[in-house]
N, C-alpha and C positions, 0 to 999 in steps of 0.2 A: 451662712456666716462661718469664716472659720476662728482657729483657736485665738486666745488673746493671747499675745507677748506683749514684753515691758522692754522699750528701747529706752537705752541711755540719750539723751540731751544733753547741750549745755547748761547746769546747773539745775538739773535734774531727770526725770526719767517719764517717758509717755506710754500710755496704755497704747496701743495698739491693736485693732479690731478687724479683723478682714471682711467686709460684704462681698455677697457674689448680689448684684443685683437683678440676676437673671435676664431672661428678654425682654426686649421691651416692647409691651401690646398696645396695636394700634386698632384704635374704632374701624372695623370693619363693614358694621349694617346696623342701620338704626330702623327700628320699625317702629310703628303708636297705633297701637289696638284700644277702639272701647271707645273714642271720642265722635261727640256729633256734635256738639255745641260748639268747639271751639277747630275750625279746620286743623288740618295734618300738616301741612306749611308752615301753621305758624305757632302748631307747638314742636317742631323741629327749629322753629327759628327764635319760640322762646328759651328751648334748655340748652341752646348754644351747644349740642353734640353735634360735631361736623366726622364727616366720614375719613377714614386718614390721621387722624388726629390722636395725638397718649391717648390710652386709655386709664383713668382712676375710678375709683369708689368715690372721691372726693366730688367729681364733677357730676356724676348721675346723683348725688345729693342734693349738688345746689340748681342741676337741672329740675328733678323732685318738686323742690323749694318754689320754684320761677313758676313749673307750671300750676302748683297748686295756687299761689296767690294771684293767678290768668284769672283761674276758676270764680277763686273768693269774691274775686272782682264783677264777679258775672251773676254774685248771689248764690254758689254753688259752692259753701263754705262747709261742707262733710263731703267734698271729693277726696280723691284716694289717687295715686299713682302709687305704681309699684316696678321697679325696673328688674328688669329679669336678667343676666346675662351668661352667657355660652362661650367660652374661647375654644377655641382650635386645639389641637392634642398638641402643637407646640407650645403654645401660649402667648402666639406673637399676633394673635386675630381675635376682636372683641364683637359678639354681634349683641346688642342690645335690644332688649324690647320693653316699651313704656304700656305698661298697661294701666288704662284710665278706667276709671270709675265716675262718673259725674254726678250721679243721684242727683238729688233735686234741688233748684235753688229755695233761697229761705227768705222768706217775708217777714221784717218789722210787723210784731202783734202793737203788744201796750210798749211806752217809755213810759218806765219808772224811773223818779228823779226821790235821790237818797241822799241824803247827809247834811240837807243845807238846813242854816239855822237864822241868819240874817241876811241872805239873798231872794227875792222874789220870785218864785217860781215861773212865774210869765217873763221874766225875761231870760231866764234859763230854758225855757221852750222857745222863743223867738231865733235862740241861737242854732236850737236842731238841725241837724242836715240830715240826720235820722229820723224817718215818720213812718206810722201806722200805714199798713197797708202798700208799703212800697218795699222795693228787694233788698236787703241788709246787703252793703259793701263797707269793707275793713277803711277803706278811705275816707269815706262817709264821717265813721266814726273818728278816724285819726282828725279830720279834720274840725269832729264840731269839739273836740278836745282840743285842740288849737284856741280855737276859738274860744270857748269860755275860760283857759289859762290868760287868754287876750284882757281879759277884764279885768286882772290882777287882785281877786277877790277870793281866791282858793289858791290853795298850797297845792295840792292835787286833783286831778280831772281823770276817770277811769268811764271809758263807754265803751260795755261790753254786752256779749247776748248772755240770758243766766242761763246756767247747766250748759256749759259749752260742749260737755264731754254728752251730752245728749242731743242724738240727730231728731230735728222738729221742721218742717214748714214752715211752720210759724213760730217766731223766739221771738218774746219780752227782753228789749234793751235794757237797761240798767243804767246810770247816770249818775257816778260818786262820786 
């Protein structure tokens, strides 16, 4: 950046800010270390980093983002990805590397069902798409939250695992 000046306009005057935006870095090498679960194709073809292409902070985020909810999908809802990356001593060359953590997928223990005071419990269980003993997906729940706002009988629907921020096997759903 350099200095600011004030130019004159017509009918008044404008800041003036110089950017040097330096070079501009292109994805060089994409690597993905650490995955068995989900193949290397198709988490190159989930974070949308193609070789050639700008390189941002912004896109290994939302790459980040895509493949962890690949994962979530898969019952593997405390994976990890972490992008590492290297540019060239110019700064016109990005090599990235994805490194995955997968740990374990996670199992529906109990549904606990919370809050209701004139709905029937059986038919609030009828609606689950989350059950005991099967792999927790985030879809799962988006969807039986769908679903019982479908009945028009609660103002709010939350299906969550408790203690998110604690890695378990097995997590108790929740049903607000």
């Amino acid at each position: 950046m350099g200095p600011a000046r004030l130019e004159e306009e017509e009918g008044g005057f404008a800041v003036v800010i110089p950017i040097d935006e330096g070079p501009r870095t292109l994805l060089f090498r994409l690597a993905i270390e650490g995955n068995e679960l989900i193949p290397t194709r198709e988490i190159a073809e989930l974070s949308k980093l193609r070789e050639g292409m700008p390189w941002s902070r912004g896109a290994l985020e939302t790459a980040r983002k895509r493949i962890l909810e690949a994962y979530a999908e898969k019952g593997h809802i405390f994976a990890s990805v972490d992008g590492r990356v290297e540019l060239s001593a110019d700064r016109t060359r990005a090599r990235v590397t994805l490194e995955i953590r997968e740990r374990f997928p996670v199992r529906v223990g109990e549904v606990v069902i919370e809050g209701m005071t004139r709905t029937d419990e059986s038919l609030v269980r009828a609606l689950l798409l989350v059950k005991p003993g099967e792999i927790f997906r985030p879809s799962l729940a988006r969807r039986t939250q769908d679903r019982l706002m479908a009945l028009g009988v609660f103002r709010s629907v939350s299906v969550t695992v408790q203690h998110p921020e604690l890695p378990e096997r097995v997590k108790t759903v929740e049903v607000r």
